[in-house]
C-alpha positions as CSV (number, residue, x, y, z in Angstrom):
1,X,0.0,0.0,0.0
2,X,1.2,3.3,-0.5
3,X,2.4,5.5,2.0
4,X,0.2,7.0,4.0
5,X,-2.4,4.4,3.6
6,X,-3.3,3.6,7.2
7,X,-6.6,2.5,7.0
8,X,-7.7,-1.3,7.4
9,X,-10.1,-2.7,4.2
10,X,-13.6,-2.3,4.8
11,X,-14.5,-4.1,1.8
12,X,-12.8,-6.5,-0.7
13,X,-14.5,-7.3,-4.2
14,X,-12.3,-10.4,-5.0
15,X,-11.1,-12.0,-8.3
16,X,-14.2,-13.6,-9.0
17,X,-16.5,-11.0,-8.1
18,X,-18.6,-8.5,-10.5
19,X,-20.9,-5.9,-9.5
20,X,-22.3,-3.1,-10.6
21,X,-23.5,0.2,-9.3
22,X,-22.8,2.9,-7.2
23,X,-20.5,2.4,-4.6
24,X,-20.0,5.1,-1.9
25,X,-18.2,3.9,1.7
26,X,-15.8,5.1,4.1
27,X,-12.6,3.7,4.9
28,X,-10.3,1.2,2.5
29,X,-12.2,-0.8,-0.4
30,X,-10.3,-2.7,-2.9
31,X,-11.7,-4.5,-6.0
32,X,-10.0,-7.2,-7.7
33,X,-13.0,-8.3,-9.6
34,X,-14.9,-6.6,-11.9
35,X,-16.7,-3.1,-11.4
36,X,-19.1,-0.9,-13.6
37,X,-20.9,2.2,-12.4
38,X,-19.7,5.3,-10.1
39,X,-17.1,4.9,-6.8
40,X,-17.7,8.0,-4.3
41,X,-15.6,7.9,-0.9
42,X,-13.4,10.8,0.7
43,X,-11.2,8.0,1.7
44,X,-9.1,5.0,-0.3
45,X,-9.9,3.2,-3.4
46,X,-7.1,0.0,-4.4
47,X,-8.3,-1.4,-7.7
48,X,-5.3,-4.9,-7.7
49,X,-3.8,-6.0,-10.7
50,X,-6.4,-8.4,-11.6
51,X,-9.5,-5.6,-11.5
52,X,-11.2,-4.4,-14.5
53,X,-13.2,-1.2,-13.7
54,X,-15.1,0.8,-15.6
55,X,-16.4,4.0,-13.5
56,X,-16.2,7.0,-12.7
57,X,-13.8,7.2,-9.5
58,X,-14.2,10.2,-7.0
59,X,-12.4,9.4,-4.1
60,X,-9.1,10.9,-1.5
61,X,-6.7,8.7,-2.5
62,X,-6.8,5.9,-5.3
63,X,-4.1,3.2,-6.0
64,X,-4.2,0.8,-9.4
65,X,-2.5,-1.6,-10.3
66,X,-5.4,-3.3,-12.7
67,X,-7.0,-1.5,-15.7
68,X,-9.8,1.2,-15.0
69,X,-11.7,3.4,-17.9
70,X,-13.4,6.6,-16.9
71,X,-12.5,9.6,-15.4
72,X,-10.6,9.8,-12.4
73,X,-10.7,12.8,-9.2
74,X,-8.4,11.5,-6.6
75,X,-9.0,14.9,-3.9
76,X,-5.3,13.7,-2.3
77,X,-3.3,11.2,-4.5
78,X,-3.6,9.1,-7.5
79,X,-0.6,6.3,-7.6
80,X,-0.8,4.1,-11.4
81,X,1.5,1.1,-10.3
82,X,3.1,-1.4,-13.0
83,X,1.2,-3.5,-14.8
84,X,-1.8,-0.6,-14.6
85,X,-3.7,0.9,-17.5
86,X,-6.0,3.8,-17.1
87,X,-8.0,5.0,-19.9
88,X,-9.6,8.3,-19.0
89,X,-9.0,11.8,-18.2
90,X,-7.3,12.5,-14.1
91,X,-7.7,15.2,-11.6
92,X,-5.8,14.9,-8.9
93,X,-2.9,17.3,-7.0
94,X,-0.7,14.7,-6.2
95,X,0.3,12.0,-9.6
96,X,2.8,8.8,-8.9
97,X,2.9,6.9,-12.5
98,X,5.4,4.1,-12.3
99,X,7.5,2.7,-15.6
100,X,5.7,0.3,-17.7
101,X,2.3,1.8,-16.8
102,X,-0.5,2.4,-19.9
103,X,-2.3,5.7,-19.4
104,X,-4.6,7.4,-22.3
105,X,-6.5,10.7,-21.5
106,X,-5.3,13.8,-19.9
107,X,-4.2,14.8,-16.8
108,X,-5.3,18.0,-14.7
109,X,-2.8,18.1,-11.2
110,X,-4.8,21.1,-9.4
111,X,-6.5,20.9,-5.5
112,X,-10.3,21.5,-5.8
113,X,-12.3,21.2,-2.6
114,X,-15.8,19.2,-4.6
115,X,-18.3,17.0,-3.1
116,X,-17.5,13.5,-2.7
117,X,-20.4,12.7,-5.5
118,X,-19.6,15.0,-7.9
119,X,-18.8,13.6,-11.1
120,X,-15.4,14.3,-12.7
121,X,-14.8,16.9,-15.0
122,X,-11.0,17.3,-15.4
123,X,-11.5,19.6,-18.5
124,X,-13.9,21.9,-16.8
125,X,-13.4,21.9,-13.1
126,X,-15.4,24.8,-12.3
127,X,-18.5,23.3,-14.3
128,X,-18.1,20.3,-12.1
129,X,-18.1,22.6,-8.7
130,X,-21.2,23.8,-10.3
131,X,-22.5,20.3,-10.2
132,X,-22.4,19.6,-14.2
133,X,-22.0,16.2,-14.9
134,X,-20.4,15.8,-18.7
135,X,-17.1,16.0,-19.3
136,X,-15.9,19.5,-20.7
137,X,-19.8,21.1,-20.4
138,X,-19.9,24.6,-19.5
């Protein structure tokens, strides 16, 4: 886990696993199964090498090491370990991307103070303070 990372799991979605949804929680999750729909926590998301997520990720601090697609706000830290891919655009003040990582979309490294459910909007920030929900809407 990466530093700072003090937190025990609260929930594990293992290799076998697929759900999809909205997730909101507090505390550690990590998903090593599959996961489609929207992740919303001020606290720690771990998506393990084996995960395949697509959502939209708002949380304070998110580690991959698995594949994700779609947009990404990490309010502390966003940490893309070796063999991760992320496809999608990132918001976050604080970017670790190690060698051999796969990452398409852009990147935005700015603090914002937003609600844990907004959705992200790296192109527009301010539309997604204003509660927009499409990326780049204004």
């Amino acid at each position: 886990m990466a530093k700072g990372v003090t937190k025990d799991i609260q929930a594990f979605l293992g290799e076998e696993t697929s759900f999809e949804g909205k997730l909101i929680f507090e505390g550690t999750v990590r998903i090593d199964g599959k996961f489609q729909g929207e992740i919303h926590t001020d606290d720690v998301v771990i998506v393990g090498e084996s995960a395949e997520v697509n959502a939209e990720i708002n949380a304070g601090e998110i580690i991959i090491s698995g594949t994700v697609r779609g947009n990404i706000f990490a309010k502390e830290s966003l940490e893309i370990m070796a063999p991760g891919k992320v496809y999608g655009n990132i918001l976050t003040p604080k970017l670790m991307i190690q060698e051999g990582v796969i990452f398409e979309g852009t990147c935005r490294m700015e603090k914002l103070d937003v609600p844990m459910n907004a959705k992200v909007s790296v192109l527009n920030p301010e539309a997604m303070a204003q509660g927009q929900d499409k990326l780049g809407e204004t």
